[in-house]
C-alpha positions as CSV (number, residue, x, y, z in Angstrom):
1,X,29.3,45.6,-48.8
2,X,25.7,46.1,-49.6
3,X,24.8,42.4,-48.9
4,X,26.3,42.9,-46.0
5,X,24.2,45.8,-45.1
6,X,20.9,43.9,-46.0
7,X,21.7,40.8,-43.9
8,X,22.1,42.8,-41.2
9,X,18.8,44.8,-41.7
10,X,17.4,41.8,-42.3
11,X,18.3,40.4,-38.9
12,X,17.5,43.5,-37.3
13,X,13.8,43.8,-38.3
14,X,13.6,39.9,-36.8
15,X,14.1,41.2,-33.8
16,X,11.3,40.8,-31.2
17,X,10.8,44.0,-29.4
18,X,7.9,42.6,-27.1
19,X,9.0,42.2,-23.5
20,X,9.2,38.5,-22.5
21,X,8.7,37.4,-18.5
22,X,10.5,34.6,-18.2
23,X,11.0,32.9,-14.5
24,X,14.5,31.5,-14.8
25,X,16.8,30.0,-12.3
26,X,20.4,27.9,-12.0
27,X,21.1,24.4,-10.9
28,X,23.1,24.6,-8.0
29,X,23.4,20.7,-7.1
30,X,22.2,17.8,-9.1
31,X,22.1,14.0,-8.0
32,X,20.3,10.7,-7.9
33,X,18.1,12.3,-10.4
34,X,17.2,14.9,-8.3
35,X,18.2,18.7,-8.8
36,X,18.4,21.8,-6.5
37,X,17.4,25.1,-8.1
38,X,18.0,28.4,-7.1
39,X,15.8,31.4,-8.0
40,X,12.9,30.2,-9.4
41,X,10.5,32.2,-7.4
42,X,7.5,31.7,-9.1
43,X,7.1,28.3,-9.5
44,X,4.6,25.8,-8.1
45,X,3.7,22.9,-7.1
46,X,4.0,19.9,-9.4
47,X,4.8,22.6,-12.1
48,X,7.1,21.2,-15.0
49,X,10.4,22.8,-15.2
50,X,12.4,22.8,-18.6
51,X,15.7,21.4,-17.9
52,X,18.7,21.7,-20.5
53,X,18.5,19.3,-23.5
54,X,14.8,18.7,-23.1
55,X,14.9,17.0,-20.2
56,X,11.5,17.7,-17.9
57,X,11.3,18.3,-13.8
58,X,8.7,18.4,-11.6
59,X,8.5,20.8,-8.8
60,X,7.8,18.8,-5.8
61,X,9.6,21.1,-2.6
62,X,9.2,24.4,-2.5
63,X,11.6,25.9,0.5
64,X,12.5,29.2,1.5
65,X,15.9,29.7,-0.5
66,X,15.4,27.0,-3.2
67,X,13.1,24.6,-5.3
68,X,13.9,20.8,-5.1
69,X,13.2,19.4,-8.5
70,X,12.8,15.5,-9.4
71,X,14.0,15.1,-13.1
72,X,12.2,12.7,-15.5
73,X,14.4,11.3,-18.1
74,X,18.1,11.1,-19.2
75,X,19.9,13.4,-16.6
76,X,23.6,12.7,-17.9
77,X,24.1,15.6,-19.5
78,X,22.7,17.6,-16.8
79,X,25.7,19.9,-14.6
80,X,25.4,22.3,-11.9
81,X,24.9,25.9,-13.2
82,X,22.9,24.8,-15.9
83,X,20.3,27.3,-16.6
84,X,16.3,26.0,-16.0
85,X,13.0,27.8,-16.9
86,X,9.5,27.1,-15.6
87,X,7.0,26.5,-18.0
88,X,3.4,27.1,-16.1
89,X,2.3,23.7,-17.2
90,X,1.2,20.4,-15.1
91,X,2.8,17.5,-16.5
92,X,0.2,16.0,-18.8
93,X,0.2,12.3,-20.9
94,X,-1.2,11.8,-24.2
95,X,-4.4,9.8,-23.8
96,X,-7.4,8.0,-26.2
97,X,-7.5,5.2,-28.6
98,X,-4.3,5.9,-30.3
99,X,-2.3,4.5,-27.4
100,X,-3.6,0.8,-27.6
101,X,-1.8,-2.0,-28.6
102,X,1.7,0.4,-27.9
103,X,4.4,0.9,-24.6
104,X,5.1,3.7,-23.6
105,X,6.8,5.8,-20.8
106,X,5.8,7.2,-17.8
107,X,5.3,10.5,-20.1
108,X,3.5,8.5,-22.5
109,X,6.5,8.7,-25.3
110,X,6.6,5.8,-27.2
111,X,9.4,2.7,-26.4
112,X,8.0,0.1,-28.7
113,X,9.7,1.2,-31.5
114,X,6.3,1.4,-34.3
115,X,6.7,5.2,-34.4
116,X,5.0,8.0,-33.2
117,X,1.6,8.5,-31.2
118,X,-1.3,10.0,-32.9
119,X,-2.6,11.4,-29.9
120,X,-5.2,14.3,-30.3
121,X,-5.8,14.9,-26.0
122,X,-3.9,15.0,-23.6
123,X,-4.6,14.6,-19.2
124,X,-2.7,15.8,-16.4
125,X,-1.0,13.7,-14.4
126,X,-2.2,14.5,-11.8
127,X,-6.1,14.9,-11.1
128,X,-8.4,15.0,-8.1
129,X,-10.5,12.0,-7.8
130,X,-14.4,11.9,-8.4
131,X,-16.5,13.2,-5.4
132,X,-19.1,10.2,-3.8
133,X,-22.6,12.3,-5.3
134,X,-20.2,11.5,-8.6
135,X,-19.9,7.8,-8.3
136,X,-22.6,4.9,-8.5
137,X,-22.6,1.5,-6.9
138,X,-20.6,-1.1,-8.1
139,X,-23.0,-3.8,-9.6
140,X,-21.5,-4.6,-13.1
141,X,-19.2,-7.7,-13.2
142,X,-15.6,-7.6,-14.5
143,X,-14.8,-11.2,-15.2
144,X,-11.0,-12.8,-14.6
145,X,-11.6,-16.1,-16.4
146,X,-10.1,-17.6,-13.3
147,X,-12.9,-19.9,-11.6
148,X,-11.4,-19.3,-8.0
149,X,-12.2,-15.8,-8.2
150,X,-14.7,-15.6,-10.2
151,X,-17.0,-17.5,-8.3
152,X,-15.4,-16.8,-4.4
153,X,-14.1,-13.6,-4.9
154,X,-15.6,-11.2,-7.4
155,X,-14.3,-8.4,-8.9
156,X,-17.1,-5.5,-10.1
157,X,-16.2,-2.6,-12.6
158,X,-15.0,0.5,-10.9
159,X,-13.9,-1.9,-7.9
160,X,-10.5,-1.8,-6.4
161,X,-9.1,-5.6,-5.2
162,X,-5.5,-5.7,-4.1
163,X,-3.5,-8.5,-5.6
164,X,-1.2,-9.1,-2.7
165,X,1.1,-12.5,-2.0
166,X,5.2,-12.9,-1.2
167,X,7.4,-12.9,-4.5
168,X,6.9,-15.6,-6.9
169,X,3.5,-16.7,-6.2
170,X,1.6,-15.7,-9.5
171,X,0.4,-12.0,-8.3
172,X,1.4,-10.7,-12.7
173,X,0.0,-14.3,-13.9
174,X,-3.5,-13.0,-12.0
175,X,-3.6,-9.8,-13.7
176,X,-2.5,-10.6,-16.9
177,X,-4.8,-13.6,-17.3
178,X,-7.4,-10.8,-16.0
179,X,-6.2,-8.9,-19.1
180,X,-6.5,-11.7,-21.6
181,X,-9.7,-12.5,-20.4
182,X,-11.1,-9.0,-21.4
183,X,-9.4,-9.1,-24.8
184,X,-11.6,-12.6,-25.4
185,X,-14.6,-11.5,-23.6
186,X,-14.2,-7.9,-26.0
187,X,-13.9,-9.9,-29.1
188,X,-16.6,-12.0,-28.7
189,X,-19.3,-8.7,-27.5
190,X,-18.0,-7.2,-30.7
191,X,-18.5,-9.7,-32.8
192,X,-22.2,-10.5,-31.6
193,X,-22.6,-6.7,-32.5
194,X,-25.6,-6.5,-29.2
195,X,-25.7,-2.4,-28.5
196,X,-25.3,-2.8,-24.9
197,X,-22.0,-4.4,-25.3
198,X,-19.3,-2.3,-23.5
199,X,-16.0,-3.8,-24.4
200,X,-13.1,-3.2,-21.0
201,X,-9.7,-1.6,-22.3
202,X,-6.8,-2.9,-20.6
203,X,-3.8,-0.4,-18.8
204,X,-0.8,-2.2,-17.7
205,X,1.6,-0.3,-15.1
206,X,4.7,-1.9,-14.9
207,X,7.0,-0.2,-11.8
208,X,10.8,-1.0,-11.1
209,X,10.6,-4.3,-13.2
210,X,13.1,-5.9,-15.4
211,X,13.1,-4.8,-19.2
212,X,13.0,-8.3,-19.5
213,X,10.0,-9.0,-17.6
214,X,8.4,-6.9,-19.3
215,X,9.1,-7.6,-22.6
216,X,8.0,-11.3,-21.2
217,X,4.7,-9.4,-20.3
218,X,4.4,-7.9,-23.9
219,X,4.7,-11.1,-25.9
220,X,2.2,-13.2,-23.5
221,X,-0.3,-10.7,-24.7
222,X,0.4,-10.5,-28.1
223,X,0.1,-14.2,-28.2
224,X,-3.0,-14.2,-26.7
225,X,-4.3,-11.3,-28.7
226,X,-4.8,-9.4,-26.0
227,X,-2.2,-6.5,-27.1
228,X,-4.7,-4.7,-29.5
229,X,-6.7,-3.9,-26.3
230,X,-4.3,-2.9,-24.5
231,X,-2.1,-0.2,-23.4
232,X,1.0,-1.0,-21.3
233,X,3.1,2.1,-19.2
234,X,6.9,0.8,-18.5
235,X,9.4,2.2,-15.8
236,X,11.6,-0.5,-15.3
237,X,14.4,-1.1,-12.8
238,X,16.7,0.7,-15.2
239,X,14.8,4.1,-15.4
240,X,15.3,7.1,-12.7
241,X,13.0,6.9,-9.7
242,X,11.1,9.4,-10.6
243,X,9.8,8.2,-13.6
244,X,9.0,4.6,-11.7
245,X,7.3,7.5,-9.5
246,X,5.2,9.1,-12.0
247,X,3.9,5.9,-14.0
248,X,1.2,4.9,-12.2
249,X,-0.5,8.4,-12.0
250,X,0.6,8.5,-16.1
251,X,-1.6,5.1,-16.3
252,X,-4.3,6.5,-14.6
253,X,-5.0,9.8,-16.5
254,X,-4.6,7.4,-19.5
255,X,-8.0,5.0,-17.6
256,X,-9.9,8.0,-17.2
257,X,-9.8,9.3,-20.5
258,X,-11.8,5.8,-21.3
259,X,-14.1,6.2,-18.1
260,X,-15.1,9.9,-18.7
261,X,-15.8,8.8,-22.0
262,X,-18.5,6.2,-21.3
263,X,-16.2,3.0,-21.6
264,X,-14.4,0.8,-19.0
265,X,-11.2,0.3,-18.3
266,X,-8.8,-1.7,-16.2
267,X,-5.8,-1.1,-14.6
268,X,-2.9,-3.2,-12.9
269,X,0.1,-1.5,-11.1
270,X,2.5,-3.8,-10.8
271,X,3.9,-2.8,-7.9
272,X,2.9,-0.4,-5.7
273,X,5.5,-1.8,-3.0
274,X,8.1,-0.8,-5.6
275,X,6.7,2.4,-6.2
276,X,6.9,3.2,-2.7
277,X,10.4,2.5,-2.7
278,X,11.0,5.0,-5.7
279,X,9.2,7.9,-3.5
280,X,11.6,6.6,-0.5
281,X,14.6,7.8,-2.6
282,X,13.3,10.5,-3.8
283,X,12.0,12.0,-0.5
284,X,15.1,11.3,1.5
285,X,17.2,13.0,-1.6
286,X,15.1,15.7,-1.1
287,X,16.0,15.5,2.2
288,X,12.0,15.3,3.2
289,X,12.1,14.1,7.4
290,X,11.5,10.0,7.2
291,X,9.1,8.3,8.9
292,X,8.5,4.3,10.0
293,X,11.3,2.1,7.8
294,X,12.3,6.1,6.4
295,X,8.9,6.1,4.2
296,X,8.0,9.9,4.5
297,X,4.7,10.9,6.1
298,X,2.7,11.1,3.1
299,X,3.2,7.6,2.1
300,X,-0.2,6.6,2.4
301,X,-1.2,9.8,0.3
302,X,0.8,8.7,-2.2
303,X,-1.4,5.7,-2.8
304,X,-4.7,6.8,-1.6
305,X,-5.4,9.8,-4.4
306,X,-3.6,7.3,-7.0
307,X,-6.5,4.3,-6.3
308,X,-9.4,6.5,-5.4
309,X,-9.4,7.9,-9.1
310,X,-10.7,4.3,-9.8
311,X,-14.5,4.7,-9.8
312,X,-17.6,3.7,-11.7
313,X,-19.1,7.1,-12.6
314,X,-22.7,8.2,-12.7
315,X,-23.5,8.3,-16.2
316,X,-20.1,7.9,-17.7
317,X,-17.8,4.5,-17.8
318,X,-15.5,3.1,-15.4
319,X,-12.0,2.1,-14.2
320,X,-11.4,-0.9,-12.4
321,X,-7.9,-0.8,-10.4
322,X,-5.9,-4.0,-9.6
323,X,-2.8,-3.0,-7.5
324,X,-0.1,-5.6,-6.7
325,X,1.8,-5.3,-3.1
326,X,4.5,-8.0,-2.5
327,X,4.8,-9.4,1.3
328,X,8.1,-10.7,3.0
329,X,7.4,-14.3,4.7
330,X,3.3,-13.4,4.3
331,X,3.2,-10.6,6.7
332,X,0.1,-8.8,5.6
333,X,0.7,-6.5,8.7
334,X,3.7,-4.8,6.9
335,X,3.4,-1.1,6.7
336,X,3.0,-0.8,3.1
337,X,0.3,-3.5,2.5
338,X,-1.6,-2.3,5.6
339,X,-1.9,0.9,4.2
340,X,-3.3,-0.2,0.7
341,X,-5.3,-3.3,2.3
342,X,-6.9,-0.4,4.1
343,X,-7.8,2.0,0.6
344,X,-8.7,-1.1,-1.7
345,X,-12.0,-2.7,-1.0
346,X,-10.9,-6.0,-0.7
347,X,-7.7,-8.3,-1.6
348,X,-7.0,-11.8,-3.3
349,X,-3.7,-13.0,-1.0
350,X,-1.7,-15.2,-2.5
351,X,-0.1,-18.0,-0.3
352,X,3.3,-19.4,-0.8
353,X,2.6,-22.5,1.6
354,X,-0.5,-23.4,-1.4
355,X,2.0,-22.6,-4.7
356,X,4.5,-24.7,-3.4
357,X,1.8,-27.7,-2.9
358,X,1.0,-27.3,-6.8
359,X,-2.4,-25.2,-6.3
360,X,-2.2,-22.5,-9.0
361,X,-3.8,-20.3,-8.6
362,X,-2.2,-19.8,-4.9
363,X,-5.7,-18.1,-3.5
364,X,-5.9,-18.1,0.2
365,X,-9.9,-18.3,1.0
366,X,-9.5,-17.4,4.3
367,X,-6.8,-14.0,3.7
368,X,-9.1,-13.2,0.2
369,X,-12.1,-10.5,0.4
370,X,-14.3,-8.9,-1.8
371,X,-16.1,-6.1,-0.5
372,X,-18.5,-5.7,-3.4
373,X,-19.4,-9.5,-2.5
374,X,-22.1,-11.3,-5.1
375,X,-23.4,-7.4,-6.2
376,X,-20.5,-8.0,-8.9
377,X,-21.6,-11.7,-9.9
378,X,-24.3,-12.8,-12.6
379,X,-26.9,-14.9,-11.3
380,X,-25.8,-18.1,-12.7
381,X,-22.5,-17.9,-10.7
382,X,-24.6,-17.2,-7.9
383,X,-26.8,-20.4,-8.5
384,X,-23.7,-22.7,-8.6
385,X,-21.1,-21.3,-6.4
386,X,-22.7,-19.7,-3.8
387,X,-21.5,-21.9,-1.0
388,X,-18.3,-22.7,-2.3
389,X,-16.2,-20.2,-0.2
390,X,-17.5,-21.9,3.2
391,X,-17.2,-25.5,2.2
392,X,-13.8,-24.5,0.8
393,X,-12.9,-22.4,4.3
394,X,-14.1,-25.4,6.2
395,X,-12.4,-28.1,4.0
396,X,-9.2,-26.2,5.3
397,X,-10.0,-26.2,9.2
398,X,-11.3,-30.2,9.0
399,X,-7.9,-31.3,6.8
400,X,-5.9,-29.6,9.8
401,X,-7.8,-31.1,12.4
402,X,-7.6,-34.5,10.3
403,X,-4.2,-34.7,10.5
404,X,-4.5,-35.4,14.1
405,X,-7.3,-37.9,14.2
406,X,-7.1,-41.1,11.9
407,X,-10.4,-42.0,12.5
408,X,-13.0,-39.8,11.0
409,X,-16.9,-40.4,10.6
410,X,-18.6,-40.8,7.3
411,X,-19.5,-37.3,7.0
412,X,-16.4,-35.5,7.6
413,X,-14.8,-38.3,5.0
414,X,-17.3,-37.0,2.9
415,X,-17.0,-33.3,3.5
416,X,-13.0,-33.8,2.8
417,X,-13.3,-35.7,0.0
418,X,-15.7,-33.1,-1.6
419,X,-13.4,-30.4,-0.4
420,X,-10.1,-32.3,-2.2
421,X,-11.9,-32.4,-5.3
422,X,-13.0,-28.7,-5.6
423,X,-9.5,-27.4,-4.3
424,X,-8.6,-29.9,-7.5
425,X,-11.5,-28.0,-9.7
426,X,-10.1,-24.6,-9.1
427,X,-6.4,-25.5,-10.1
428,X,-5.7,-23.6,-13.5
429,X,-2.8,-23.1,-16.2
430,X,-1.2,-19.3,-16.4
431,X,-2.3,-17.6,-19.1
432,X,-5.2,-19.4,-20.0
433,X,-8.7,-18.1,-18.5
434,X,-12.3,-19.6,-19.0
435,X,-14.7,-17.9,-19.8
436,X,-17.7,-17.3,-17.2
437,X,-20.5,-19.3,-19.1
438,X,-17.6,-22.7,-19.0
439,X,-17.0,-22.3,-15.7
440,X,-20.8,-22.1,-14.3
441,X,-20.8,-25.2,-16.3
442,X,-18.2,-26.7,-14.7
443,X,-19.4,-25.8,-11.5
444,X,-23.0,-27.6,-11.8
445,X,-21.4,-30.3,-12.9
446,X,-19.6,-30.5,-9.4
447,X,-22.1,-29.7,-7.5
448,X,-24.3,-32.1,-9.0
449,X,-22.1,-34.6,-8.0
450,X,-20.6,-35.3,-11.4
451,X,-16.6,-35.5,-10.2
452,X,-17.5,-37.3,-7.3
453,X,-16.7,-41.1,-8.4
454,X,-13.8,-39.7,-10.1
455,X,-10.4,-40.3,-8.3
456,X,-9.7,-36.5,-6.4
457,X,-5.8,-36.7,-8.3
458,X,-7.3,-37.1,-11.7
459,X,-10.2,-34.4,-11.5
460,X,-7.6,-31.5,-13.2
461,X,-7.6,-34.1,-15.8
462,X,-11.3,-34.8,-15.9
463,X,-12.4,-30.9,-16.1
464,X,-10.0,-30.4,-19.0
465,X,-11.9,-33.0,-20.6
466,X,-15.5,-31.8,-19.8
467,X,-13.9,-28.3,-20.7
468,X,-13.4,-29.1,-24.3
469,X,-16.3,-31.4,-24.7
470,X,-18.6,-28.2,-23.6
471,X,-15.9,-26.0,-26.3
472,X,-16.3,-28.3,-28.6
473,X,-19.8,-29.8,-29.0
474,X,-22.1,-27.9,-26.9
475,X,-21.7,-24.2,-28.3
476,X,-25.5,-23.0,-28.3
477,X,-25.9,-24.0,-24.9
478,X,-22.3,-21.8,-23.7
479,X,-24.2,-19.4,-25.4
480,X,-27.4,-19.6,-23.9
481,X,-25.9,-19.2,-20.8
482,X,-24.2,-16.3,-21.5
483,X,-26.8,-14.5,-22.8
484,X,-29.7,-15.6,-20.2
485,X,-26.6,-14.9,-17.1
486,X,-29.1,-17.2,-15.6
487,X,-30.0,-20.6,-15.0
488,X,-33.7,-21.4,-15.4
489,X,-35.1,-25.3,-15.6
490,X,-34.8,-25.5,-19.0
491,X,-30.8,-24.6,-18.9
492,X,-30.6,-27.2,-15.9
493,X,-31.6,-29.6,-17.4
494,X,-29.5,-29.7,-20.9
495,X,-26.8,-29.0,-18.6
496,X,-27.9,-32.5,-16.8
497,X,-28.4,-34.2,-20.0
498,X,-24.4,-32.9,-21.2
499,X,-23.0,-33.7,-18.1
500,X,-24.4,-37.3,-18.8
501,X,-23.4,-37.4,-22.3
502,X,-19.7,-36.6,-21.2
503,X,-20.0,-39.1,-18.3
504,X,-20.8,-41.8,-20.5
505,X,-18.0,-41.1,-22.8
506,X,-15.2,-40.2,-20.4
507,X,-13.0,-42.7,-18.8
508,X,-10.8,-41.5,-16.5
């Protein structure tokens, strides 16, 4: 009887006499991932709510009589009646170095399977962008590997360049090529051990995909050895939309722990037309009033406050963005791709009529913008490709106008041949970029006139040769180039003299 007595005294002086406030409330529907909750009074906006379980909600209407609550996570086990409690916290992600090389969710948990996160920091979600006093000009290049763009359509760091092209047209092989090339270009800086080296960490976003696409996505990088720079945030086509909701914001707290920490990062959500679609369903469960094609009013909101946190900050590092936006049948004039053609400052479009025809990558000169323009190019690239977009745009309208007119002068024979061959030049294999000090290479070559006896159907063949002769026998000069960024007379003309060498050994 006495140990009775004690076990009970025992439980007795456990008990917490403080007074606990507690903001509670009951489930009264649940669907589609999305919850109704009466008598949560005090919540707000974007608050987490802790559902049953462990599963997590975010706040996102407050009405009059109730608080309409989208659920991240498994929802199964969820029923009406269920008791929730707020928890007066934003929804935050683990950020830092530890996340590299791993995938995780949209709440940055872990889905790789190598364990748990050692994760010190954590970000909200959620965060205002920089203000313009803030931000600083973008000037600082942030190199793709693919010639195309490199030299016609630049990308700076702390720019924002919309990948955008119908399905199937290489929009992923673009950014992950983007991605490899920073691995290489890291590897190489931190290997040379220069101080001013600043070494570009990769975030990949991956919205409403296939698990097997992504997976795909994983093992190109690994291959590459890009993964180790990398950090890649998966809501596939199998998770809740409000998680395929969430992920891109998750990716870009994640980016801006690097740029408030002095380094650089780079980001790719692929797809902001599938994340629109997520918030679609969502808002119309939460009975929100739909707009044009039933996207709510704040569509454009959605996307705007998600790219503007990409900046390059005064002081601090940076975060390049590269959202994706598929097209139907090429209409650029869509309302979703209007309304991130008009937040991004500039796009690479991606033509289906040009992938078809074998030219990989698909750019379209004429669609494809870069509002940073040559500010984001080293001057070598400037010295040997600075006219390339306008012979290229003008190669296009004179092989149209050709078609009608068999007989041509010498000069616009001339001016089409030269066009064939760079269109030729600029064709490149996924996965496999160049890095910038090969390509300037490649392009004196051409513009000297170097490809020019060369039939225009065996050039791809011909710059794969030149490519690996440059690899493979003229290293100190690759290297001069990349460390000058320039070309002086003393470059030009061992450039001249290797050209020559590889002309007199290659027959095509």
């Amino acid at each position: 009887m006495s140990t009775v007595l004690d076990q009970i005294e025992q439980q007795i002086a456990k008990l917490s006499t403080k007074a606990v406030k507690k903001n509670t409330g009951n489930i009264r529907t649940i669907a589609d991932g999305v919850a109704k909750i009466d008598g949560l009074s005090d919540v707000m906006y974007n608050e987490m709510v802790q559902f049953p379980g462990g599963a997590i909600g975010i706040a996102l209407n407050l009405e009059e009589s109730e608080v309409g609550c989208v659920i991240l996570g498994d929802v199964s086990q969820l029923k009406e009646g269920d008791e929730v409690q707020t928890t007066g916290k934003l929804l935050s992600v683990p950020v830092g170095k530890a996340l590299l090389g791993r995938v995780v969710d949209a709440l940055g948990n872990p889905v790789d399977g190598k364990g748990p996160i050692d994760s010190k920091e954590t970000y909200p979600v959620e965060r205002i962008a920089p203000g313009i006093m803030a931000r600083k000009s973008v000037n600082q290049p942030l190199f793709t590997g693919i010639m195309a763009i490199d030299s016609m359509i630049p990308i700076g760091r702390g720019q924002r360049e919309l990948i955008i092209g119908d399905r199937g047209t290489g929009k992923t092989t673009i950014a992950i090529d983007t991605i490899i090339n920073q691995a290489k270009i890291n590897k190489v800086g931190l290997a040379s051990d220069d101080a001013k080296f600043r070494p570009v960490y990769s975030i990949y976003v991956a919205i409403g995909q296939k698990s097997s696409n992504v997976v795909r996505t994983v093992a190109a990088l690994e291959a590459a050895g890009a993964l180790e720079f990398t950090i890649i945030v998966a809501a596939t086509a199998a998770d809740n939309p409000a998680n395929q909701y969430i992920a891109p914001y998750s990716g870009a707290a994640i980016g801006e722990w690097f740029m408030e920490n002095g380094m650089d990062a780079l980001i790719v959500f692929d797809d902001l037309s599938k994340h629109a679609v997520a918030y679609r369903q969502i808002s119309l469960i939460l009975k929100r009033p739909s707009g044009r094609e039933a996207y709510p009013g704040d569509v454009f909101y959605l996307h705007s406050r998600l790219l503007e946190r990409a900046a390059r900050l005064d002081g601090k590092g940076s975060l390049t963005a590269l959202p994706i936006i598929e097209t139907l049948a090429g209409d650029v004039s869509a309302y979703i791709p209007t309304n991130v053609i008009s937040i991004t400052d500039g796009q690479i479009f991606l033509e289906t009529d040009l992938f078809n025809q074998g030219i990989r990558p698909a750019v379209s000169v004429g669609l494809s913008v870069s509002r940073v323009g040559s500010s984001a190019q080293i001057k070598a690239t400037k010295q040997v490709g600075g006219k390339l977009k306008g012979e290229l745009a003008q190669f296009r309208e004179l092989a149209a106008f050709a078609q009608f007119g068999p007989d041509l002068d010498a000069k616009t024979k001339s001016q089409l041949e030269r066009g064939a061959r760079i269109v030729e030049l600029f064709k490149q294999p996924a996965f496999s970029p160049s890095p910038i000090e090969l390509q300037v290479s490649i392009l004196f070559a051409m513009q000297k006139g170097f490809f020019d006896p060369i039939d225009a159907k065996k050039v791809v063949a011909a710059a794969a040769s030149m490519k690996t002769f440059f690899t493979t026998r003229k290293d100190a000069l690759l290297t001069e180039i990349r460390t000058k960024s320039a070309l002086d007379k003393d470059i030009e003309a061992k450039l001249e003299a290797a050209c020559n060498e590889w002309k007199s050994g290659y027959t095509a």
